[in-house]
N, C-alpha and C positions, 0 to 999 in steps of 0.2 A: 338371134345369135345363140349357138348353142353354150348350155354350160358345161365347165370340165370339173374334177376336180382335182389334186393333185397328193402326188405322193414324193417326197424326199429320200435316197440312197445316199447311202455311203457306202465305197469302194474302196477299202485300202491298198495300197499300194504294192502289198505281195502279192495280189488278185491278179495274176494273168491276162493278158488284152483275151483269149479264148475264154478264158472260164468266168468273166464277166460278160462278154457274148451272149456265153451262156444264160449265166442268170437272167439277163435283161429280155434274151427271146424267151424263158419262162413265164415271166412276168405277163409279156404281151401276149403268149399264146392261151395262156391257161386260165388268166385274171382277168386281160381283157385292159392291160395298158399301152400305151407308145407313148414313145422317147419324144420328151419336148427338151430338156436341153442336158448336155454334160460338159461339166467343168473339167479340165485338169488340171490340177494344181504344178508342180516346180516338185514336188514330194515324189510323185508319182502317184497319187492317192487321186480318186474322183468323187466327184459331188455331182448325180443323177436327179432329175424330175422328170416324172410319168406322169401321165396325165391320163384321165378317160370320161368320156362323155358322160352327164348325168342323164339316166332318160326318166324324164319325170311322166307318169302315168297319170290320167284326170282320173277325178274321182268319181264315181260311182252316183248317180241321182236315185237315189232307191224310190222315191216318189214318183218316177216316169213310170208309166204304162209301158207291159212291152210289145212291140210292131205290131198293130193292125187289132190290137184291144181297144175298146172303148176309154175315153179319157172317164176317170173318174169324177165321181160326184164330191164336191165339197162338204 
């Protein structure tokens, strides 16, 4: 199951439904998030979570031989 991690916004309420658009396709284009949920409040105000995938890299075996070398001697 992969992991995400997340991030919290806050959108106040004189933020235009376009110019929060905005921001939020910044976010996904350029940072590498998408929209997991948004709130809106009765204020008009919103409360945002982005989320994006952790990709975890394995480490490194510095100890292996590399392809088609001899295993080393102890």
């Amino acid at each position: 199951m992969p992991e995400y991690e997340f991030r919290e916004m806050y959108v106040p309420r004189g933020v235009s439904r376009k110019e929060a658009t905005r921001l939020l396709t910044d976010e996904a284009e350029y940072r590498h998030w998408e929209l997991d949920r948004v709130r809106l409040y009765p204020d008009g105000s919103r409360r945002v979570r982005l989320r994006r995938r952790i990709i975890r890299q394995p480490r490194p075996t510095w100890n292996a031989a590399p392809p088609g070398a001899p295993p080393s001697a102890p």
